[in-house]
C-alpha positions as CSV (number, residue, x, y, z in Angstrom):
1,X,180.9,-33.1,7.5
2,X,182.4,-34.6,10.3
3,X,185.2,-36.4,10.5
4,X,185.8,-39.4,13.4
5,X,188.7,-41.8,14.0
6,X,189.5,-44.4,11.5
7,X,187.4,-47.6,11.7
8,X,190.2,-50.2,11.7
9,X,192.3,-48.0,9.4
10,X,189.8,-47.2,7.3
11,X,188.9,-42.8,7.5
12,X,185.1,-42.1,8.5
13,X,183.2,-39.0,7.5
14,X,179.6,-38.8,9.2
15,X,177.7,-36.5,6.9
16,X,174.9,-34.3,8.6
17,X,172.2,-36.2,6.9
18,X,172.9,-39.3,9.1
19,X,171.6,-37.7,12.4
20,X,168.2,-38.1,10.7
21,X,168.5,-41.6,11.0
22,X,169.5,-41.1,15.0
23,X,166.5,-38.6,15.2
24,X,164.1,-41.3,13.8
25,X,165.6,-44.1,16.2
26,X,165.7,-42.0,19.2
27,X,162.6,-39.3,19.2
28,X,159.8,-42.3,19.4
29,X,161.6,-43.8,22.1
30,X,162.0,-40.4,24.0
31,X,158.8,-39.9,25.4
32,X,158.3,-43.4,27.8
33,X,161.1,-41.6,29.7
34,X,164.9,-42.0,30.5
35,X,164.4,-45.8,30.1
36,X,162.8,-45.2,26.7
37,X,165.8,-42.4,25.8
38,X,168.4,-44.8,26.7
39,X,167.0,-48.0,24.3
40,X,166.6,-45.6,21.5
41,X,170.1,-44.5,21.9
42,X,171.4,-48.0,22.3
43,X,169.2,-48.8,18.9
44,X,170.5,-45.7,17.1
45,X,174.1,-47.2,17.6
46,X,173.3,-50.4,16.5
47,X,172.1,-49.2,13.4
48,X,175.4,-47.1,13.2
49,X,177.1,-49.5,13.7
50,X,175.8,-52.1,11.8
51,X,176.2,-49.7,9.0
52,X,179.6,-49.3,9.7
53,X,180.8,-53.1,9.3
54,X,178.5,-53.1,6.0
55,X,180.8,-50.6,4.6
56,X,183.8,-52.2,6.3
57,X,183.6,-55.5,3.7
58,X,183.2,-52.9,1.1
59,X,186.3,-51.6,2.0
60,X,188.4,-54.5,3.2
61,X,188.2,-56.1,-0.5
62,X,188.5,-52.6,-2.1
63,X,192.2,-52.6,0.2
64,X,192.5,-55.8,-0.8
65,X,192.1,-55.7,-4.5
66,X,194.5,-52.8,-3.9
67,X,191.4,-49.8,-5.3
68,X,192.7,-46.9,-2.9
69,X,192.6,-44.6,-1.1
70,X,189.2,-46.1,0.7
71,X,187.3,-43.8,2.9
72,X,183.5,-44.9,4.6
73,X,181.0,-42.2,4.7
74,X,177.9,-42.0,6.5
75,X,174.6,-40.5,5.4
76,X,170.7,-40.2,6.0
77,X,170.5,-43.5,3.8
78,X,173.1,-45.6,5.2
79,X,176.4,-45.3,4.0
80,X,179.0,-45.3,0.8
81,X,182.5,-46.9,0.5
82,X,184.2,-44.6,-1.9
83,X,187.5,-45.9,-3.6
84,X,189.2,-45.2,-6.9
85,X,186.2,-48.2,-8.6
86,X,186.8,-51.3,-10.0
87,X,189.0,-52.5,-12.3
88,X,186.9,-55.1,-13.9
89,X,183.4,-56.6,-13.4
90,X,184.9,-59.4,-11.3
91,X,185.9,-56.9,-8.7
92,X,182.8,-55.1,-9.1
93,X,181.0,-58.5,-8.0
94,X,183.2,-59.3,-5.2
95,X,183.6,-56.1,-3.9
96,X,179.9,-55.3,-3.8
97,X,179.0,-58.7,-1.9
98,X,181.1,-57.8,0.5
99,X,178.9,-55.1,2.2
100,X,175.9,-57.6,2.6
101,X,178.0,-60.2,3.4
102,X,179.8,-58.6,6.7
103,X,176.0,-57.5,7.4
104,X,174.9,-61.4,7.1
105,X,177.9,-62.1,9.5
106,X,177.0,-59.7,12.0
107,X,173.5,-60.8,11.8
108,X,174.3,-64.2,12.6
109,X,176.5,-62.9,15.5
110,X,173.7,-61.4,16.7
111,X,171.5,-64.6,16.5
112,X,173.7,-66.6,18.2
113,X,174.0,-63.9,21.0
114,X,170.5,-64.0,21.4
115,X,170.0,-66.9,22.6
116,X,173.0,-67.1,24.5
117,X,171.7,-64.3,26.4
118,X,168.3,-64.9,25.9
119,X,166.9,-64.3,29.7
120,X,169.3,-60.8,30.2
121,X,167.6,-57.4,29.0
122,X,170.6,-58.0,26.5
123,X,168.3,-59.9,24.4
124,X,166.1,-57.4,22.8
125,X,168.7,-55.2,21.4
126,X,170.8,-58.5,20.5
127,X,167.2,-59.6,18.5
128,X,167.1,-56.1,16.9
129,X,170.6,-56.4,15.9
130,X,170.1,-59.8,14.1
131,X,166.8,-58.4,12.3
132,X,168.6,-55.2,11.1
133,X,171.7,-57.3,9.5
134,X,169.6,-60.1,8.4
135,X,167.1,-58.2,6.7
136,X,168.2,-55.3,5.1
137,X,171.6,-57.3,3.9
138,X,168.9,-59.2,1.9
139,X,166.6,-56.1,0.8
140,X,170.2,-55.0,-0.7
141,X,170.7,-57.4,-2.4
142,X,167.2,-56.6,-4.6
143,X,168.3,-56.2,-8.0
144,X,167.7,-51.9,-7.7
145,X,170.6,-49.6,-8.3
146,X,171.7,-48.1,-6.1
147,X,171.6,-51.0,-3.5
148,X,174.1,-53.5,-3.9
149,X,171.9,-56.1,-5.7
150,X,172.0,-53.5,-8.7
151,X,175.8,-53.0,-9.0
152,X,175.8,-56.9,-8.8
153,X,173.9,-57.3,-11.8
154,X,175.4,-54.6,-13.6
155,X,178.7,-55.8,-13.1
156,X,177.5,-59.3,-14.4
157,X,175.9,-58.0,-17.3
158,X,179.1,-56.6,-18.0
159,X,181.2,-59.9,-18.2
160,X,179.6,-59.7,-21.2
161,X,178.7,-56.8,-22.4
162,X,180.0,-53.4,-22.9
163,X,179.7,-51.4,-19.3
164,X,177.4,-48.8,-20.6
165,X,174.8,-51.1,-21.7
166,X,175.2,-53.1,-18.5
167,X,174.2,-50.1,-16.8
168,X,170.9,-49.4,-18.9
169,X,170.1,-53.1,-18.4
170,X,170.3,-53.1,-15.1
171,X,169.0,-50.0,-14.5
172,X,165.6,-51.0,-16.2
173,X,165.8,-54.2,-14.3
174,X,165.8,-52.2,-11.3
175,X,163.1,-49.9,-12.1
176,X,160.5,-52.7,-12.7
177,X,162.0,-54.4,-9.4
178,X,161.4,-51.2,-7.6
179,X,157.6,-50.8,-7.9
180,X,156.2,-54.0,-6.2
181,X,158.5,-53.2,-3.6
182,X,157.2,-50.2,-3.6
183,X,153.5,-51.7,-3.1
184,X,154.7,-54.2,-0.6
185,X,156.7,-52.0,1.6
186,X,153.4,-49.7,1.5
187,X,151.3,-52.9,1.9
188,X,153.5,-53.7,5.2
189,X,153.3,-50.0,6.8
190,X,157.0,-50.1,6.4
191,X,157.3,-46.5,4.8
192,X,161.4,-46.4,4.6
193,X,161.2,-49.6,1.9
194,X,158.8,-47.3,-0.8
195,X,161.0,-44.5,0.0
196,X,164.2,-46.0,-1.1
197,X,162.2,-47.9,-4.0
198,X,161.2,-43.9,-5.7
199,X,164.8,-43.0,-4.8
200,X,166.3,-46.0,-6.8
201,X,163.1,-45.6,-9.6
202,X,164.3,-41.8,-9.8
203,X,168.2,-42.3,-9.7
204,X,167.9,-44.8,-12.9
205,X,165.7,-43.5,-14.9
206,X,168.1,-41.7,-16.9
207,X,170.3,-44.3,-17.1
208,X,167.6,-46.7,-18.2
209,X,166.0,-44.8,-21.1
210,X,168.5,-41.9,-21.9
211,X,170.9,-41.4,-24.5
């Protein structure tokens, strides 16, 4: 684990794990050259980054709703805000939208940069950083635990019911979510979207139909 300096107060960890997410960025690019080296290093930190602000309005409203100590860490699959958890399903909610909603911010930063800059070799990376916000803000909001989407349901469900059976509901919900997303992802050649599907199939299963 490695440890960097806090992202506007809040502590970072960078588990190993998350260099396989650099390694994916940058090898492809690597071999048309410096040039080629350089753009997938400039990508690599866009997706750092991005991740970074995702887990920053996870934290922000976990400060605010006063869930410390908050610390960000950083993994092969993105990243985890981890705080002393909520304190009813209302907080649940709001804190959870917070993620994709800094993500959906930054994205439309990023559109608006775009064109601003359209005719400087700003503009592809500005483009990429729009698509990564905007999309996968929105694939995480899919009703699937563990991406946000499921926690928001969950916590939904249990405004009115008890939290364990929130948890199996939405847990089932999210395994019968997962596997046309699985098929579509496939469909689309886009092999990280069926990967995270069987994670999130895997990690609730035993929540959906166990004891």
């Amino acid at each position: 684990m490695i440890r960097i300096p806090a992202f506007f107060g809040f502590p970072v960890t960078i588990h190993p794990t998350a260099f396989l997410i650099l390694a994916l960025v940058v090898l492809p690019h690597a071999e048309s050259g410096p040039g080629g080296l350089a753009n997938g290093l400039i990508r690599a930190l866009i997706i750092f980054g991005s991740i970074l602000v995702h887990e920053f309005g996870h934290a922000t409203v976990a400060d605010l709703k006063k869930l410390g100590p908050v610390e960000i860490v950083l993994h092969g699959f993105g990243g985890l805000t981890m705080s002393k958890g909520v304190r009813t399903p209302m907080d649940g909610i709001l804190l959870t939208l917070a993620g994709p909603g800094a993500g959906f911010l930054l994205g439309g930063i990023g559109v608006a940069l775009a064109f601003l800059f359209a005719d400087t070799p700003m503009a592809s990376h500005l483009v990429f950083l729009a698509v990564v916000n905007l999309f996968w803000s929105a694939f995480n909001l899919l009703p699937m635990l563990p991406l946000d989407g499921g926690h928001v349901l969950m916590h939904s469900l249990a405004l009115k019911w008890p939290v364990r059976t929130a948890a199996r509901w939405a847990a089932r919900v999210g395994i019968f979510v997962a596997i046309p997303v699985a098929a579509v992802g496939l469909w689309a050649g886009q092999i990280f979207i069926p990967i995270v599907a069987g994670l999130s199939v895997w990690q609730s299963w035993s929540m959906a139909w166990g004891r």
